[in-house]
MILO-981292 format. One record per residue (C-alpha): residue in three letters; x, y, z. Coordinates in nm, 3 decimals. Layout:
+-----+---------+---------+---------+
|   r |      px |      py |      pz |
+-----+---------+---------+---------+
| ala |       X |       Y |       Z |
...
+-----+---------+---------+---------+
% end
This chain:
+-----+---------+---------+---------+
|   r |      px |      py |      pz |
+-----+---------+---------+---------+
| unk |   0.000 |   0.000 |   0.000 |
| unk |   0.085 |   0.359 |  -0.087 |
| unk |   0.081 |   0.640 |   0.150 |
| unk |   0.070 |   0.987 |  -0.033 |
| unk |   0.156 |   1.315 |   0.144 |
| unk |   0.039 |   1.642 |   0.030 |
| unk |   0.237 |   1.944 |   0.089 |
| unk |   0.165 |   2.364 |   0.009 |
| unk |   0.410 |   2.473 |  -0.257 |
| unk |   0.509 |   2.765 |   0.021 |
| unk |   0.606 |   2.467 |   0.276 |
| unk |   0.995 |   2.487 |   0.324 |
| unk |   1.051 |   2.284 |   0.628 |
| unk |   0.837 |   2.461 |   0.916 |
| unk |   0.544 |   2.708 |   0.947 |
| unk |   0.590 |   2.985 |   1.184 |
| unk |   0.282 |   3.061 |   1.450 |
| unk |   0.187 |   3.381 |   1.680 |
| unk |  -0.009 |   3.317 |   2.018 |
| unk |  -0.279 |   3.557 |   1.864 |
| unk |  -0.584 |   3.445 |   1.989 |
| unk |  -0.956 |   3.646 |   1.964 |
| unk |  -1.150 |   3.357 |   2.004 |
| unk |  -1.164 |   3.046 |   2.326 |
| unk |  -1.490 |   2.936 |   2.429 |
| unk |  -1.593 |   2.637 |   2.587 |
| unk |  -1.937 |   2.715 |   2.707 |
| unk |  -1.834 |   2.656 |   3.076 |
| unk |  -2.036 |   2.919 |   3.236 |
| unk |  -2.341 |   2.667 |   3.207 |
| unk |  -2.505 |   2.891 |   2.941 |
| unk |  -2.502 |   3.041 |   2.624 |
| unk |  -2.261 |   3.309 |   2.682 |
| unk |  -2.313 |   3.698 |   2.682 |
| unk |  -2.230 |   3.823 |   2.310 |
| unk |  -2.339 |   3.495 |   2.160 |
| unk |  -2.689 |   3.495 |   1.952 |
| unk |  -2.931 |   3.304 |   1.781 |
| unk |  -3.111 |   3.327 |   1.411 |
| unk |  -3.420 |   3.148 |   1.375 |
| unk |  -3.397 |   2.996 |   1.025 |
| unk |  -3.721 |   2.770 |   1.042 |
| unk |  -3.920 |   2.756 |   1.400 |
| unk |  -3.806 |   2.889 |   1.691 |
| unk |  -3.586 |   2.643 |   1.870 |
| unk |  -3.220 |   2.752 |   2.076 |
| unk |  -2.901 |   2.578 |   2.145 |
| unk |  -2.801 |   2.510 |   2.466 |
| unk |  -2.566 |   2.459 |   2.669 |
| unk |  -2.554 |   2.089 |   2.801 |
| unk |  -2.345 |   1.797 |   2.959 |
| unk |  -2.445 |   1.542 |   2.779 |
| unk |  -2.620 |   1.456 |   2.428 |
| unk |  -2.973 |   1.276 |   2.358 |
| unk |  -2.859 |   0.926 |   2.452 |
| unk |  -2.595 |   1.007 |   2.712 |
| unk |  -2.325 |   0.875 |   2.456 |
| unk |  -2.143 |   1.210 |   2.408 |
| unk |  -2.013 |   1.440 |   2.720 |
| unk |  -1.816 |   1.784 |   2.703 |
| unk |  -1.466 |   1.735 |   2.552 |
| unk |  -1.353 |   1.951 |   2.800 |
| unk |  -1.497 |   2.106 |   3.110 |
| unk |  -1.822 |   2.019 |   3.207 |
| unk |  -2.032 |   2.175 |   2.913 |
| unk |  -2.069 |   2.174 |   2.547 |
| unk |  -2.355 |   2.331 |   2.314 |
| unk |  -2.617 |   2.144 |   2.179 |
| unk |  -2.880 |   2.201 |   1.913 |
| unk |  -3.171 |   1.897 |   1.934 |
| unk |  -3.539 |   1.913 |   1.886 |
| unk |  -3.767 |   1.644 |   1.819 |
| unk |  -3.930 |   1.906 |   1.528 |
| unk |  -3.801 |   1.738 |   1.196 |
| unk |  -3.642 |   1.998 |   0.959 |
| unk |  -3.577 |   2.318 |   1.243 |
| unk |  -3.264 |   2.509 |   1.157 |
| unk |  -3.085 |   2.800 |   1.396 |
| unk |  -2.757 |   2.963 |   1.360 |
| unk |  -2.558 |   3.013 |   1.731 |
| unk |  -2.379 |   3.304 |   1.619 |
| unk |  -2.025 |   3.429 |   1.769 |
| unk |  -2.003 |   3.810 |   1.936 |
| unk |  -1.762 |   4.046 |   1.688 |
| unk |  -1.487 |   3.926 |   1.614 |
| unk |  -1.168 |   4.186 |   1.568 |
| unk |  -0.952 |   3.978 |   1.340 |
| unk |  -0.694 |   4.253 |   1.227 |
| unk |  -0.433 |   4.121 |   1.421 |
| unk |  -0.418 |   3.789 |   1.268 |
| unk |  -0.230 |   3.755 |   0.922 |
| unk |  -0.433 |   3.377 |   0.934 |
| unk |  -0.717 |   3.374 |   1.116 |
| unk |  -0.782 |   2.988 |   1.152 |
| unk |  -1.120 |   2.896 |   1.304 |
| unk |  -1.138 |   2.525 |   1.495 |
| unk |  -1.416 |   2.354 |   1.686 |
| unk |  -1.509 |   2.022 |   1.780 |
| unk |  -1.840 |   1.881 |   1.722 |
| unk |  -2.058 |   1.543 |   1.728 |
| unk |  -2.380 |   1.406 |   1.605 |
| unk |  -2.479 |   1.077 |   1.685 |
| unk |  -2.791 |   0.949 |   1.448 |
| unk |  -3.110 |   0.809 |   1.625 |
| unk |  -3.245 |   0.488 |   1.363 |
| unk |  -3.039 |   0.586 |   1.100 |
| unk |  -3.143 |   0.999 |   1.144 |
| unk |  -2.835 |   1.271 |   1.169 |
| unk |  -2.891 |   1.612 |   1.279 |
| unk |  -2.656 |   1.835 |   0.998 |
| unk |  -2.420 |   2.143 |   1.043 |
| unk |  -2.308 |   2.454 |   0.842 |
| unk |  -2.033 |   2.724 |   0.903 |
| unk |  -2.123 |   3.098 |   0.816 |
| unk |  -1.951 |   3.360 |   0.795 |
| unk |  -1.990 |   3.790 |   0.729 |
| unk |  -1.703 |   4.075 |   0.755 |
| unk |  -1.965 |   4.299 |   0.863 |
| unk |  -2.340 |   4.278 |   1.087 |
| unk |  -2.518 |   4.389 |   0.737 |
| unk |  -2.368 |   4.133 |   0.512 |
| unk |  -2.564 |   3.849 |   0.394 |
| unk |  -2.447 |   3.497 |   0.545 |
| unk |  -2.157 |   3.311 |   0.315 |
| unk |  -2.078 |   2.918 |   0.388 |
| unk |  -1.734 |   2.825 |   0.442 |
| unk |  -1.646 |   2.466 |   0.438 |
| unk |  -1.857 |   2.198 |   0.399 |
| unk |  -2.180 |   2.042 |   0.456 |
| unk |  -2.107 |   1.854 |   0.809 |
| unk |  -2.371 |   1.563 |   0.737 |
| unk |  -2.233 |   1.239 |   0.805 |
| unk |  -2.256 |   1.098 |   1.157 |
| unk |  -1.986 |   1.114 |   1.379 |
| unk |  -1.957 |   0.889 |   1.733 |
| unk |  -1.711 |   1.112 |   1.881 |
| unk |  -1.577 |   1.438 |   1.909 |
| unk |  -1.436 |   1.540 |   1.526 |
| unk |  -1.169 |   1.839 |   1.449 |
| unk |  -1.253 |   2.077 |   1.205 |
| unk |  -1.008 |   2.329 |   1.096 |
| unk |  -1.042 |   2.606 |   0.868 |
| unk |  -0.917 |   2.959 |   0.750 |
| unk |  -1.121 |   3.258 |   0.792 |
| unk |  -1.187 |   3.437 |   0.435 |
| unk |  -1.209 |   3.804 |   0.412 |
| unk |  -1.117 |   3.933 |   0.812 |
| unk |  -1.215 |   4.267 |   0.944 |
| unk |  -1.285 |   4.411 |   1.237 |
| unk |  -1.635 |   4.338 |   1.272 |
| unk |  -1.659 |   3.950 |   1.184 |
| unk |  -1.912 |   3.732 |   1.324 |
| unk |  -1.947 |   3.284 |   1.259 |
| unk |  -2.227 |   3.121 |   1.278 |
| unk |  -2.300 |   2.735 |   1.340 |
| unk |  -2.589 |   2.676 |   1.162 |
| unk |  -2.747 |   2.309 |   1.290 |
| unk |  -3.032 |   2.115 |   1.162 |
| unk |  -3.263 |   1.865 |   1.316 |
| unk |  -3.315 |   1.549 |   1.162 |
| unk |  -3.417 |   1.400 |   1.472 |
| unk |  -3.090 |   1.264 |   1.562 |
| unk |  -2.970 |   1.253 |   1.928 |
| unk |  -2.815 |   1.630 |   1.902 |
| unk |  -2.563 |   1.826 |   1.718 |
| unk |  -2.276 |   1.899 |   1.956 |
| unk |  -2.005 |   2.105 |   1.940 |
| unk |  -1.717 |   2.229 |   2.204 |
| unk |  -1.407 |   2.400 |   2.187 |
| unk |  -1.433 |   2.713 |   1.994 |
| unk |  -1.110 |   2.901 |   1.891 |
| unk |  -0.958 |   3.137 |   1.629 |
| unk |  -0.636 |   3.155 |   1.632 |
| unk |  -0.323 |   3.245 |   1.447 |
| unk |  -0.301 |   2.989 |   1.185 |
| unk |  -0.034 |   2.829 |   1.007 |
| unk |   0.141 |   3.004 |   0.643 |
| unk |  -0.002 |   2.671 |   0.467 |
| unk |  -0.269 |   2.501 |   0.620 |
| unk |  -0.301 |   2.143 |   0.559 |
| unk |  -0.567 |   2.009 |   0.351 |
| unk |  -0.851 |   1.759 |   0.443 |
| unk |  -1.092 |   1.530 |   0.334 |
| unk |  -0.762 |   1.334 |   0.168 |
| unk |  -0.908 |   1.011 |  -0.053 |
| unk |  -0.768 |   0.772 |  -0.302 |
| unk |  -1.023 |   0.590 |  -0.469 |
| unk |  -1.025 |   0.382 |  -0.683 |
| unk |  -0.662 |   0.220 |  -0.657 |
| unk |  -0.504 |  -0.030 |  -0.817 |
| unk |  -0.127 |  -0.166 |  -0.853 |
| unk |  -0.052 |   0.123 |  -1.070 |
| unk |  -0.306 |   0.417 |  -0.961 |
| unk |  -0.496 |   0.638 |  -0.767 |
| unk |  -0.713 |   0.898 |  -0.819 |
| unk |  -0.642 |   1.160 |  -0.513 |
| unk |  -0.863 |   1.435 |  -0.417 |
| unk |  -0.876 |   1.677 |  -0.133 |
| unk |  -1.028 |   2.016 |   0.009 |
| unk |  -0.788 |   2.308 |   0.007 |
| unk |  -0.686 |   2.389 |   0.329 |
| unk |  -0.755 |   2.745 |   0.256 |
| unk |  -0.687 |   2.951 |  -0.103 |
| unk |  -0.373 |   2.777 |  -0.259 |
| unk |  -0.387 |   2.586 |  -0.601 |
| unk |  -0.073 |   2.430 |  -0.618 |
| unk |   0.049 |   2.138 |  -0.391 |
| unk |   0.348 |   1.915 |  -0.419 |
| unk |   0.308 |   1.540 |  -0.300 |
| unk |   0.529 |   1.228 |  -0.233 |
| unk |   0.405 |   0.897 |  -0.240 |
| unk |   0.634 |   0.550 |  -0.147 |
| unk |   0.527 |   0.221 |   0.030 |
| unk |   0.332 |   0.271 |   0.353 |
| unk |   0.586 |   0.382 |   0.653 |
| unk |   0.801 |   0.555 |   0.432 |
| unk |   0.935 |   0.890 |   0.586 |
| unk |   0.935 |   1.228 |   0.450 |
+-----+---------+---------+---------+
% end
């Protein structure tokens, strides 16, 4: 088997980071915290803050809270949206959260990422849509496009009657000069070949790549 790494073009051996940091929250107060909203996008129905998901198989990844959006209405959609954000002092601004969202009978609640540069710009996705179930707490990294001083995220949730979407550990942060890029696959392979495909990890269009027998080193 074949192990293929990608790597930025801009990579020379090491990325350099600040300790920048606008963004930490990790809902420990018990509550939604002050500065934090809520858009209604079909019903009425809030995130919480909570220690445990809809069948008790998910707790806090850290602390004794996490957010949760779950409703038993099929199809009800609210964005938990950040305070302002000032992200001038960040070259990168790199956004990362956890979340989790265990399916009841085969159902999975779904999540989107927003973003606007300013309170009366429309809502623009970034990333992708977070649909597939996942058992346990799941990284998501991303860079933030278009930072100002007035910046607000949103995570936009969706019931599908699952057990809850959950998400902890929010941070933006100082991110790296190339960020690494996900959602690496290789399908279909053979002896001879592989067809690769990946997300940008933020706007590059150029990548180099090594590939050798699996446990080969860099």
């Amino acid at each position: 088997m074949k192990k293929i790494t990608l790597l930025c073009l801009s990579v020379l051996f090491f990325s350099w980071h600040s300790n920048a940091q606008v963004l930490d929250e990790g809902f420990e107060s018990g509550a939604i915290p002050a500065g934090w909203t809520q858009e209604y996008e079909s019903a009425r129905f809030d995130w919480a803050a909570v220690t445990q998901n809809g069948d008790a198989s998910i707790s806090p990844r850290t602390g004794a809270y996490m957010v949760e959006f779950r409703t038993s209405d099929y199809g009800d959609a609210t964005k938990l949206v950040s305070p302002s954000l000032d992200l001038t002092a960040l070259n990168i601004p790199e956004l990362t959260f956890y979340y989790a969202n265990v399916n009841w009978f085969g159902d999975i609640d779904e999540l989107r990422v927003f973003y606007k540069s300013n309170p009366t710009d429309a809502w623009t996705q970034i990333g992708v849509d977070y649909t597939a179930e996942q058992i346990d707490w799941t990284e998501v990294k991303m860079i933030l496009p278009n930072p100002s001083a007035n910046y607000y995220i949103a995570f936009e949730a969706t019931s599908n009657w699952g057990r809850g979407m959950n998400i902890d550990d929010i941070t933006v942060v100082e991110g790296p000069t190339c960020p690494e890029p996900t959602a690496l696959t290789a399908s279909p392979v053979s002896v001879t070949d592989a067809d690769v495909s990946w997300i940008a990890g933020a706007g590059e269009t150029a990548w180099n790549y090594e590939y050798g027998p699996s446990g080969f080193a860099m």
